[in-house]
C-alpha distance (Angstrom), angle and dihedral (degrees) to the residues before:
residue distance angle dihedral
X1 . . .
X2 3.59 . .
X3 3.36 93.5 .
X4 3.96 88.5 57.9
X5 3.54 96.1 49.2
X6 3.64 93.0 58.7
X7 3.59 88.5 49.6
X8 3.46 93.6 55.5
X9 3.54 94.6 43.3
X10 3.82 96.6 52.5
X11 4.32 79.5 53.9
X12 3.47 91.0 53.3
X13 3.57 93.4 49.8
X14 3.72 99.9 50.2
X15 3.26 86.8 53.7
X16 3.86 100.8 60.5
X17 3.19 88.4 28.3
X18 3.86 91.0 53.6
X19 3.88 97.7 41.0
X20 3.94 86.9 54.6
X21 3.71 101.4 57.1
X22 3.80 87.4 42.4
X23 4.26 86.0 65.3
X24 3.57 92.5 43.7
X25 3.28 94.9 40.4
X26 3.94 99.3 98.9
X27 3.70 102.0 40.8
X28 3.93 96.1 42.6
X29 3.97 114.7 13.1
X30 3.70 92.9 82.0
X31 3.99 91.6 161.1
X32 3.35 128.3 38.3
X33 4.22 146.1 122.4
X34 4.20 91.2 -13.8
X35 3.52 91.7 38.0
X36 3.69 89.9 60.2
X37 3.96 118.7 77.9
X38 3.61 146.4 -173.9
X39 3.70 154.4 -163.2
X40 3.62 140.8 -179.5
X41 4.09 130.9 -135.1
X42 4.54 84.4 -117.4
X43 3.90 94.9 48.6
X44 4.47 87.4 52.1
X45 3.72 91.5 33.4
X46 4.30 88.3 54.8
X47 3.64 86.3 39.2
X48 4.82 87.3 -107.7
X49 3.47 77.8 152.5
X50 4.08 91.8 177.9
X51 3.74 129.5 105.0
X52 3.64 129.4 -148.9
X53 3.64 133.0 -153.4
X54 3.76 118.1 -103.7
X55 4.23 128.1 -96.7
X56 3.41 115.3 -85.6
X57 3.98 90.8 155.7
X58 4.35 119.4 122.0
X59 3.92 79.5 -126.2
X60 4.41 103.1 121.8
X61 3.78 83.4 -2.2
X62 3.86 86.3 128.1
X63 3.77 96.0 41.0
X64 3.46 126.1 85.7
X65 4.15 97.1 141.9
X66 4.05 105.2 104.6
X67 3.63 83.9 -137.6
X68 3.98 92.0 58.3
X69 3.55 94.0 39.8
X70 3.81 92.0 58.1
X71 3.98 95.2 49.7
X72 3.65 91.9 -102.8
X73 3.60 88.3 -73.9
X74 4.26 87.2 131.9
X75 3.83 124.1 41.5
X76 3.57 133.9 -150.2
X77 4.10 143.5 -162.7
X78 3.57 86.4 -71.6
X79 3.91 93.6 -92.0
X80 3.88 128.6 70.8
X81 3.63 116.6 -90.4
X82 3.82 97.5 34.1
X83 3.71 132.2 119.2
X84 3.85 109.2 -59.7
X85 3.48 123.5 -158.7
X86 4.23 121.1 178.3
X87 4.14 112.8 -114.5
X88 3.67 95.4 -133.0
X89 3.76 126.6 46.9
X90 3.51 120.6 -80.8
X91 3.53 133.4 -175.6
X92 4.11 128.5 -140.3
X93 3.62 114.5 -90.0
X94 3.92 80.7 -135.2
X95 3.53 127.6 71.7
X96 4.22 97.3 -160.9
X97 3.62 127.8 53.9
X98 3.25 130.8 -40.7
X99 4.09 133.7 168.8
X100 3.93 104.3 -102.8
X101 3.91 95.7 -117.7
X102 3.73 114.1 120.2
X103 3.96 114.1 133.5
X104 3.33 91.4 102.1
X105 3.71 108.1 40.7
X106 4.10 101.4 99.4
X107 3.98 74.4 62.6
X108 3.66 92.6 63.9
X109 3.69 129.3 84.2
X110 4.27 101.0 -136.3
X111 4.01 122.1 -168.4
X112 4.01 90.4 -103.2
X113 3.95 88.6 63.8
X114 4.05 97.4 59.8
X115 3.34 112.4 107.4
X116 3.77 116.4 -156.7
X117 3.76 117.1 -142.9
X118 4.21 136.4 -154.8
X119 3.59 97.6 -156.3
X120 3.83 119.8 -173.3
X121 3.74 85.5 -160.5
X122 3.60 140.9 16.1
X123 4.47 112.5 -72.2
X124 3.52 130.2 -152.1
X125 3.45 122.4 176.1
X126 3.92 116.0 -174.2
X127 3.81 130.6 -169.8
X128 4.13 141.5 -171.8
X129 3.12 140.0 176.2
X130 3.67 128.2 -167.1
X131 4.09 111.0 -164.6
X132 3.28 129.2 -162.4
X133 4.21 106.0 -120.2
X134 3.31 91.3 33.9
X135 3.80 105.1 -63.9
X136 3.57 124.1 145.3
X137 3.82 148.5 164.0
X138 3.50 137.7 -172.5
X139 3.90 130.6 178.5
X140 3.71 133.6 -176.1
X141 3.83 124.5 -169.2
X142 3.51 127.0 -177.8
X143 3.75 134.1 -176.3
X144 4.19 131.1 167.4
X145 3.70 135.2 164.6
X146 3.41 122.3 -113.5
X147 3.37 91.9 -157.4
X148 3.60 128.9 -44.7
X149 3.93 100.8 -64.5
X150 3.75 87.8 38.9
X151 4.01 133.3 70.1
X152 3.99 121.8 161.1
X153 3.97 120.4 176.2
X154 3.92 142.1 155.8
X155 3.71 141.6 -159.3
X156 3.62 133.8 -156.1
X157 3.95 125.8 -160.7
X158 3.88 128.2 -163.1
X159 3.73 122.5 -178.6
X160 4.47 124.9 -176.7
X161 3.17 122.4 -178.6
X162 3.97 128.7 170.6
X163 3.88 124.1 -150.1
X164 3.46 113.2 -82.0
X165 4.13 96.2 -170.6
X166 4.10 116.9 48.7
X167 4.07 104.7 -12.6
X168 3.85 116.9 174.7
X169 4.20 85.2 -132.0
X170 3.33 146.2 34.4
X171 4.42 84.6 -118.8
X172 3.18 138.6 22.5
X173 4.10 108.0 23.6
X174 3.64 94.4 125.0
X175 3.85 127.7 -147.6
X176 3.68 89.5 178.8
X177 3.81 135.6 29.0
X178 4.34 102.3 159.4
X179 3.70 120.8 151.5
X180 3.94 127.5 168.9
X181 3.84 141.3 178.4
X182 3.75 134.5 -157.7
X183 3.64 135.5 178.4
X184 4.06 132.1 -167.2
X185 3.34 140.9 -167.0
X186 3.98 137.4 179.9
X187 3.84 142.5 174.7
X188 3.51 147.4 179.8
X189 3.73 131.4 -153.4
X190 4.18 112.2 -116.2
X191 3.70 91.4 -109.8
X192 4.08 88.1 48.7
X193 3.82 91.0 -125.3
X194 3.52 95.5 118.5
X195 4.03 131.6 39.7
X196 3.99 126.3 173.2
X197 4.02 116.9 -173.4
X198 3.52 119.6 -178.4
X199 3.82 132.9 -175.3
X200 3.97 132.0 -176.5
X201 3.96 122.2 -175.8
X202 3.97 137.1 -168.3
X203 3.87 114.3 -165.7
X204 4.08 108.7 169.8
X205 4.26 98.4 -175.5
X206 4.02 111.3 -168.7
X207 3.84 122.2 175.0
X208 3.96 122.3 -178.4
X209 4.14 92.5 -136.7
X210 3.76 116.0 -134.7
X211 3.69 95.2 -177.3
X212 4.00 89.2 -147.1
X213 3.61 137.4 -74.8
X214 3.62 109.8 -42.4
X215 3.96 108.8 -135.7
X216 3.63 117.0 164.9
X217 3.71 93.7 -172.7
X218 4.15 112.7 134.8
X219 4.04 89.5 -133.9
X220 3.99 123.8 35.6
X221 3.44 118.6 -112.0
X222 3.62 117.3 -174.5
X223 3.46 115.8 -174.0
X224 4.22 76.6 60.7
X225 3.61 96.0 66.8
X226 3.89 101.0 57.0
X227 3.57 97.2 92.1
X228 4.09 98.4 109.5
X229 3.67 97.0 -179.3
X230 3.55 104.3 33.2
X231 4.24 101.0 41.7
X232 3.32 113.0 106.4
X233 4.18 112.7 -126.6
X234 4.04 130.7 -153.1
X235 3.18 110.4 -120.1
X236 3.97 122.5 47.2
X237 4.08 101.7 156.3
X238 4.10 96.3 56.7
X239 3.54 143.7 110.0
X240 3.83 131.4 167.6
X241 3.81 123.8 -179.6
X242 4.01 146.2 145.1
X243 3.39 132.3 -121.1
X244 3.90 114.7 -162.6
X245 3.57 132.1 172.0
X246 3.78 132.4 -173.4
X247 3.66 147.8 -159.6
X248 3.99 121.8 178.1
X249 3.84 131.4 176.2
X250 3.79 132.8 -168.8
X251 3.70 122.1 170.7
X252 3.90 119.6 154.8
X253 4.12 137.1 176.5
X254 3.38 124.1 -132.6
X255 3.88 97.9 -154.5
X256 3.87 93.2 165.1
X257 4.14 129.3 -28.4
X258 3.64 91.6 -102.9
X259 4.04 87.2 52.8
X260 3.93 131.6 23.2
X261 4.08 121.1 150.6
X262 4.11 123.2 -143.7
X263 3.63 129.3 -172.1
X264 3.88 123.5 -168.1
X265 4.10 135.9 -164.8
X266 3.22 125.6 -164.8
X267 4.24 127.5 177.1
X268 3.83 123.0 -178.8
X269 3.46 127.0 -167.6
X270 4.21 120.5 -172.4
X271 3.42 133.6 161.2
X272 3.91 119.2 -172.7
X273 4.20 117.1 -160.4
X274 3.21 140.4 -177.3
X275 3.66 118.0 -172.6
X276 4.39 131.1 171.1
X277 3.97 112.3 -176.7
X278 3.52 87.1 -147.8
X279 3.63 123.8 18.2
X280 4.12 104.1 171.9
X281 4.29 84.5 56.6
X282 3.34 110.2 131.5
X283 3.90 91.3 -120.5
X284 3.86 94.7 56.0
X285 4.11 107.1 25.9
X286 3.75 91.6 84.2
X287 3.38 99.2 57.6
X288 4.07 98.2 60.2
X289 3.68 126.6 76.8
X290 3.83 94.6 -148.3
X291 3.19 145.0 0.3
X292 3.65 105.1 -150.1
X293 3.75 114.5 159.7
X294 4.59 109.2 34.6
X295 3.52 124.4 -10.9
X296 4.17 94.6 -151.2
X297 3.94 96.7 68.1
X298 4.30 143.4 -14.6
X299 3.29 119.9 -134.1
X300 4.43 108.8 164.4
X301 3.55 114.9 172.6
X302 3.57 129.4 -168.7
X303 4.37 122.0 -168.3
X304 3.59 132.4 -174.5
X305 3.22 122.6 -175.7
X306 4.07 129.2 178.9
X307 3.64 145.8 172.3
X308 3.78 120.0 -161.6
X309 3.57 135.1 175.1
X310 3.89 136.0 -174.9
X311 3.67 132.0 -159.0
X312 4.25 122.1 -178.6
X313 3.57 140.3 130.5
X314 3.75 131.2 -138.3
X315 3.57 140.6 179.7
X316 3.84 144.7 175.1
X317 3.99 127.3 -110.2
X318 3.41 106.8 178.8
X319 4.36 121.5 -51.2
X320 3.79 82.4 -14.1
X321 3.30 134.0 91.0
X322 3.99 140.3 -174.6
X323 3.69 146.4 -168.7
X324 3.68 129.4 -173.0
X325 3.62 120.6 177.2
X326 4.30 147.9 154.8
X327 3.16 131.5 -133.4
X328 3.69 143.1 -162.0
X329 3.38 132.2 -166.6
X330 4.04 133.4 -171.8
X331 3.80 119.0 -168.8
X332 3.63 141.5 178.3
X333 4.12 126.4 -163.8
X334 3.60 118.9 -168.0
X335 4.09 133.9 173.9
X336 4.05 121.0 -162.3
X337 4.15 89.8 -121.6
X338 4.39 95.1 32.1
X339 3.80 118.7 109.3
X340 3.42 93.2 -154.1
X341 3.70 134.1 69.6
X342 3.76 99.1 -149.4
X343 3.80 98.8 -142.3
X344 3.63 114.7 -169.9
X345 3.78 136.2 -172.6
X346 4.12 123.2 -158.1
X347 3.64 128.0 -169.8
X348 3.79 116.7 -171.6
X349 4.14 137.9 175.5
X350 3.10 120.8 -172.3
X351 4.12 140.9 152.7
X352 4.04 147.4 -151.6
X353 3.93 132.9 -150.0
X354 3.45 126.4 -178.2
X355 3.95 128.7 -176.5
X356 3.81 121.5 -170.5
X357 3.54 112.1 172.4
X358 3.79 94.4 168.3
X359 3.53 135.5 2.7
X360 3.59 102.4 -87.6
X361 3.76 98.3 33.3
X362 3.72 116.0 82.4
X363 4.11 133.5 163.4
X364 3.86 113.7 -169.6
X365 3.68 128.5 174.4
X366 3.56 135.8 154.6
X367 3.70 142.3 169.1
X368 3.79 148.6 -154.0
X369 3.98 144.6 -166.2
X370 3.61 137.9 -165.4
X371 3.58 120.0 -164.7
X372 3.68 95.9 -119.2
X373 3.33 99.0 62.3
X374 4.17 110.1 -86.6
X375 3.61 118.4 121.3
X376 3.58 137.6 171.6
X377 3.74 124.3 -152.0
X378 4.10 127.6 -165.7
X379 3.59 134.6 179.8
X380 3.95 125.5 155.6
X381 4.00 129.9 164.2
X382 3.57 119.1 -153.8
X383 4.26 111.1 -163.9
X384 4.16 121.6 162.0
X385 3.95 102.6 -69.8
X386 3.86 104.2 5.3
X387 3.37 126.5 60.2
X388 4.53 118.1 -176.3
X389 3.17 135.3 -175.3
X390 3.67 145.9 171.5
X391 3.90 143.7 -164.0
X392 4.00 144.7 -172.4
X393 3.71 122.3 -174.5
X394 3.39 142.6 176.6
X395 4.29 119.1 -171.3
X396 4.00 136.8 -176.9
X397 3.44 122.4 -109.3
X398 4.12 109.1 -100.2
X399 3.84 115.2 -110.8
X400 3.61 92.6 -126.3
X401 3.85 87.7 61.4
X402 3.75 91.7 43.6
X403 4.17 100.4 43.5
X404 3.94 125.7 23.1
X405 3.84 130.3 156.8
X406 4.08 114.4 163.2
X407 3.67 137.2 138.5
X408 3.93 91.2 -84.9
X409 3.74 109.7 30.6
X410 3.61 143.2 25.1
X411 3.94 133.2 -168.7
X412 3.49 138.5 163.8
X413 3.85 115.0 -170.0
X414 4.12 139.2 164.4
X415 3.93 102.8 -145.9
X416 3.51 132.3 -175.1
X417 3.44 132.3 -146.7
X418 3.96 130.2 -69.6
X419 4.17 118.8 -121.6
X420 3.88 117.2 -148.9
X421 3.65 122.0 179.9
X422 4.34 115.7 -175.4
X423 4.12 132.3 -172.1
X424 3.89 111.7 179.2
X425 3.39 128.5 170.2
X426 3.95 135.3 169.3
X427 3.62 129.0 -169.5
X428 4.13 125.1 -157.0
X429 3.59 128.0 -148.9
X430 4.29 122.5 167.4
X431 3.42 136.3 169.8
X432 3.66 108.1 -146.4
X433 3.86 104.3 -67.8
X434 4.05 92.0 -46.4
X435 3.86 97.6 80.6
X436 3.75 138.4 12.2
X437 3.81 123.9 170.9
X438 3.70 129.8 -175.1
X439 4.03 119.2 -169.3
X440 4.20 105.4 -171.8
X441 3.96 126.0 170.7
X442 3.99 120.9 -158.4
X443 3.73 116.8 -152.7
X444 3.87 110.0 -170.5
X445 4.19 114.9 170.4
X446 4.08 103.4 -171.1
X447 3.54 119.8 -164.5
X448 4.05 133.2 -176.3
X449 3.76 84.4 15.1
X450 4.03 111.4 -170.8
X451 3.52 115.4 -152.5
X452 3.75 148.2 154.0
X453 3.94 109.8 -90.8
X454 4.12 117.8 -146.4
X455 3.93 89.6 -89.0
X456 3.99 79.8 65.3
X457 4.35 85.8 -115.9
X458 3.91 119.4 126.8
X459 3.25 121.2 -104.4
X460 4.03 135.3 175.3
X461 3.90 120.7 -145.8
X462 3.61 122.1 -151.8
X463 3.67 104.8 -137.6
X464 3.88 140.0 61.4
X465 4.00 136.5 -95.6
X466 3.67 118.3 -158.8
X467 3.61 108.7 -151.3
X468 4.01 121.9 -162.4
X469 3.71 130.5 -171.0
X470 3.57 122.6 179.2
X471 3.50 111.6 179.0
X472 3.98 140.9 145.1
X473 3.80 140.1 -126.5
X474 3.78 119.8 -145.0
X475 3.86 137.1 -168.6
X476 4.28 122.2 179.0
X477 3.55 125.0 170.0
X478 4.04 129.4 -173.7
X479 4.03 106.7 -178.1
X480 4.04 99.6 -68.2
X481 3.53 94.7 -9.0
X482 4.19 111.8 88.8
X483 4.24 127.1 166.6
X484 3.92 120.9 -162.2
X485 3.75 115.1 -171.6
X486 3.53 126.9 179.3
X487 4.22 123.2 -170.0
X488 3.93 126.9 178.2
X489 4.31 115.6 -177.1
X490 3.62 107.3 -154.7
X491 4.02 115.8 -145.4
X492 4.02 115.6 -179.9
X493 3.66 120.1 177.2
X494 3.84 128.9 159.4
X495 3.64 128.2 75.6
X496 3.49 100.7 -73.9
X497 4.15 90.3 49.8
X498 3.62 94.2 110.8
X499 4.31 92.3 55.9
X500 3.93 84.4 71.6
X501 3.78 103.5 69.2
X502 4.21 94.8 -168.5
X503 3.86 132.7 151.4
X504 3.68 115.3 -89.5
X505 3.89 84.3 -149.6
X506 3.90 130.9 28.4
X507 3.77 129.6 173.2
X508 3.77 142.0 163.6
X509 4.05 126.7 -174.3
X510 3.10 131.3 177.5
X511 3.81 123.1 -175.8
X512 3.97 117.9 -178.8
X513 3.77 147.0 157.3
X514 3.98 117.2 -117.4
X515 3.37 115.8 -177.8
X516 4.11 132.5 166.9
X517 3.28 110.7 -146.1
X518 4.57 106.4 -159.8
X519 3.62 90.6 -39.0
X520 3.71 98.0 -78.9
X521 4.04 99.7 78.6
X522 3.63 115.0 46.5
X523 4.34 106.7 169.9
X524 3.76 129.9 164.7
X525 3.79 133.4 -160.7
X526 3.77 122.7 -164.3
X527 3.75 149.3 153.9
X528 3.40 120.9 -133.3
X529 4.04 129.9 -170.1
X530 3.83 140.1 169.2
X531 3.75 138.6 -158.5
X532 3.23 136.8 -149.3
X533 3.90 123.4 177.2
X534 3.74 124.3 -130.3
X535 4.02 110.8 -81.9
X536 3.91 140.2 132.2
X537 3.45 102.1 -86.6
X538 3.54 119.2 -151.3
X539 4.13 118.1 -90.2
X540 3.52 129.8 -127.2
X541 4.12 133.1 -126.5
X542 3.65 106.0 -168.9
X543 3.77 82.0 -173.9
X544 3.82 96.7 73.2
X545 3.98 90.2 14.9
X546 4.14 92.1 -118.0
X547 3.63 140.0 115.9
X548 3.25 122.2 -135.6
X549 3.39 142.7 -179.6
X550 4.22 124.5 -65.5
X551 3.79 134.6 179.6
X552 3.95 95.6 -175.3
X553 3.36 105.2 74.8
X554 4.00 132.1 53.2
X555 3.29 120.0 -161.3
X556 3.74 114.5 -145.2
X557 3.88 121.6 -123.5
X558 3.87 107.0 -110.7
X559 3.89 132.9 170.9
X560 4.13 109.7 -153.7
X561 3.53 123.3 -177.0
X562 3.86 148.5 -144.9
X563 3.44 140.8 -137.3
X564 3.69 121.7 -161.7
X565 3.49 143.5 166.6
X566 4.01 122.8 -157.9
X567 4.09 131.2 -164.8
X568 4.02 130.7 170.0
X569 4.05 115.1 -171.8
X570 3.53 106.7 -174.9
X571 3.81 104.1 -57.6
X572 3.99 100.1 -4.3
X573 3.74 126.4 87.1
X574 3.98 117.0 -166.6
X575 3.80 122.6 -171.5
X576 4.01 126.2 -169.0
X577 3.60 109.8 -170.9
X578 4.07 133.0 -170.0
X579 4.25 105.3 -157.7
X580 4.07 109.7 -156.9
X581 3.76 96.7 0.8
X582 3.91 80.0 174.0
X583 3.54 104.7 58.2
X584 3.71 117.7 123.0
X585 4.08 84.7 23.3
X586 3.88 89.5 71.1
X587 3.25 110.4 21.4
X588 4.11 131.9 -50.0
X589 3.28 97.1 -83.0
X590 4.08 146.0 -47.8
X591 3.73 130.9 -106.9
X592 4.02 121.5 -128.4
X593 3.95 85.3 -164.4
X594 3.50 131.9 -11.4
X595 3.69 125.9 -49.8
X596 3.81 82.9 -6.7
X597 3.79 108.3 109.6
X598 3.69 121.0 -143.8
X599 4.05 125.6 -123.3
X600 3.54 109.3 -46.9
X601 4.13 118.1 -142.7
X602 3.75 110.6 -69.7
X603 3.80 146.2 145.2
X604 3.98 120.5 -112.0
X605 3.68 121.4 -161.1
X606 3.64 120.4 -172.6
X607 3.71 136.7 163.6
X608 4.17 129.3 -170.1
X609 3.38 126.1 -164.2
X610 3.97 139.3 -174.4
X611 3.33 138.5 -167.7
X612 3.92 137.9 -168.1
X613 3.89 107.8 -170.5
């Protein structure tokens, strides 16, 4: 009840609060959302030099899950902050090595995310979220010129979330406890010659493990495992987490448009960790294969450290564009039980062109080379109602799947590299703003794939999987009423098919009402749902933080839906949101991977709020 009241008082507050600034806003709010600017590090290293004015749409108002934000195109433990994995195959966005940990990256704040503001006046932008089971968020950005060659900001990010399967009390037995910090800076010279923007970001990412319901029936019953608070889990001693830290550099000089130079530093610092206080307890024992190394505690521990820098220069001769650069890149790899340090050297080249003859027509390609072999290869042209594009790629194996000594597991392995070739293509037909409908096909042929086999050890198969998805993108508005649907079909054949455990089907809608009520008000009302079909979903290990394959457990198709409610007064957005308003109409619940349940019926409240002075 308290609780609720202070919801409902925060409400009420926006609201006057809102309604106020709204009257004053003409006579004293000389700043505000178009006022307020920003760039990114791609737009100024491919010479986009244009800002644009911040968000202020209801659209992701009411999401604040990673997994909703991203169009359910990833899926977690079936609570936010958990491991995260992406539904369909994805390839690194590097072609040399990296360390094999990646659960927890859409948690991270990297240097391509900063955005880089010209603000005519200081900006604030706060947000909270109050869960229901004890979740919560809340974010603060801030961002002010210095003057008007100079801008410096920061953000901070807290997330809590309780258990929502087998907690020890009815508060407080967190899943989740991440917080992060970030600040950014960048400036240009008076004669805009030169510009320097720099970046440095803290992300520690801790998450109490459950390892999943325990059931130790013979046959799987379902509808007997949606008991949240009273299942019993695996693993009650446990904790796994990241700790990353990140510096990043990029200074350029424009000497003339034909010819400017850049030079950019990156270093990462991560350390992955799983720890259990006790692993011979009779809660947790069961739940490991071995125990190889002590039987009193576990602490692995994974670090990967790297230094990289990249020199080019670029220029502009005519519509086209170009950017030719090298890079260099020093990196270290080291586990708590390895004897080896696993130092590694990388030299790439690599270069961009662009051609834009009008606005809607655009050509990009670019290319790049490491010295041992692994390449990656892009080319994509965008024209009014088709846009194409096309990939090759060659990666490293990941240390981790090469090298691993820990308390649980051990494997020594000599991979090669993985092959990925990719066709897209998307067309785009509207109808004024009544109907807009975009048919797209993904063609992804994966060869050398490395994996995680069912006894959760990596493995590399030989052969290649051809991986289709036709799917289609829709839009449909009726005055204030408006639909978007989006459907991917998944077809796998080859001989590696069944090392891709996708959805045959996937679909989101959402159908809402968005109305603006004199320009002051602006609220919307939707439902929202998503499908997935019945597949084996991958697994999870939290001891090595991977999933991996699985042939025991089947999770059921289920569609759950949302309820939410929208409203922005002047410069406040407030969201109430009902998650699974169909559970116990449908079923009990739905499982994002097995014996992990998914998001349980609750109520989300959630207000954001800028400011300009």
């Amino acid at each position: 009840m308290k609780k609720f009241s202070l919801i409902i008082s925060i409400f009420c507050c926006g609201f006057t609060t809102g309604f106020a600034q709204v009257t004053d806003d003409s006579t004293k709010n000389v700043y505000g959302a178009k006022t307020t600017l920003f760039t990114t590090e791609e737009n100024i290293k491919n010479n986009i030099d244009s800002y644009q004015t911040i968000d202020t749409s209801l659209n992701n108002t009411h999401n604040w899950n990673p997994v909703n934000i991203s169009d359910y195109y990833y899926q977690n433990l079936g609570t936010i902050g958990t491991a995260m994995r992406p539904v369909f195959y994805e390839a690194p966005n590097v072609i040399g090595k990296r360390s094999g940990f990646g659960v927890y990256d859409p948690y991270v704040k990297t240097p391509d995310k900063f955005k880089y503001f010209d603000t005519k006046s200081p900006f604030t932008q706060m947000r909270s979220v109050f869960g229901g089971n004890y979740r919560a968020f809340i974010g603060i950005d801030f961002s002010r010129n210095v003057n008007e060659n100079w801008n410096v900001g920061f953000s901070f990010r807290r997330w809590t979330v309780d258990k929502q399967i087998g907690p020890l009390q009815s508060r407080g037995d967190l899943n989740v406890l991440s917080h992060s910090y970030d600040l950014q800076t960048d400036y240009r010279s008076p004669d805009r010659k030169y510009h320097v923007m720099f970046n440095f970001a803290r992300t520690f990412h801790k998450v109490n493990e459950t390892g999943g319901i325990k059931d130790s029936s013979e046959v799987i019953d379902y509808e007997e495992l949606f008991d949240y608070d009273d299942e019993d889990i695996n693993l009650r001693n446990a904790q796994g987490g990241e700790l990353r830290q990140q510096y990043h550099l990029y200074q350029q000089f424009k000497w003339k448009k034909i010819l400017q130079f850049y030079h950019v530093f990156d270093r990462t610092n991560r350390m992955n960790t799983f720890v259990n206080s006790n692993p011979s307890a009779e809660t947790d024992v069961n739940f490991f294969d071995d125990i190889l190394l002590r039987t009193d505690s576990t602490v692995d521990l994974s670090r990967f450290v790297y230094y990289q820098n990249e020199i080019g220069f670029k220029g502009e001769i005519g519509e086209a564009f170009y950017r030719f650069y090298a890079k260099r890149k020093d990196i270290r790899y080291t586990g708590k039980y390895l004897s080896t340090v696993n130092p590694v050297v990388e030299n790439y080249a690599g270069g961009y062109f662009r051609f834009a003859p009008k606005e809607n027509w655009q050509l990009k390609a670019n290319a790049e080379y490491e010295v041992s072999g692994n390449y990656r290869l892009d080319a994509s042209l965008k024209i009014p109602f088709l846009t194409v594009s096309a990939s090759s790629m060659q990666f490293a194996s990941p240390f981790f799947y090469e090298q691993h000594l820990g308390n649980h597991d051990f494997w020594q392995n000599d991979f090669g590299s993985e092959q990925v070739q990719q066709l897209s293509g998307k067309l785009d037909v509207k109808w004024k703003d009544y109907f807009r409908i975009q048919p797209k096909l993904d063609l992804k042929i994966v060869s050398n794939h490395m994996y995680f086999d069912t006894l959760a050890m990596p493995q590399q198969a030989s052969g290649t999987a051809p991986l289709l998805h036709p799917g289609i993108e829709a839009k449909a508005k009726y005055r204030s009423f408006n639909l978007e649907g989006n459907y991917i079909y998944t077809l796998k054949e080859g001989a590696n098919a069944d090392l891709f455990r996708i959805p045959e089907h996937f679909l989101t809608l959402d159908f809402y009402y968005h109305k603006v009520f004199e320009g002051k008000l602006e609220t919307r009302i939707g439902l929202e749902g998503h499908y997935k079909s019945t597949y084996f979903a991958d697994d999870y290990d939290p001891v090595t933080q991977q999933f991996h394959l699985q042939n025991y457990f089947e999770v059921p198709g289920y569609m759950f839906v949302d309820l939410y409610a929208t409203a922005k007064i002047n410069t406040a957005q407030i969201f109430i949101k009902f998650r699974h308003l169909n559970q116990d109409i449908t079923a009990g619940g739905y499982f994002t991977a097995p014996y992990y349940s998914g998001q349980q019926r609750i109520l989300d409240f959630g207000v954001t709020w800028s400011f300009f002075d």
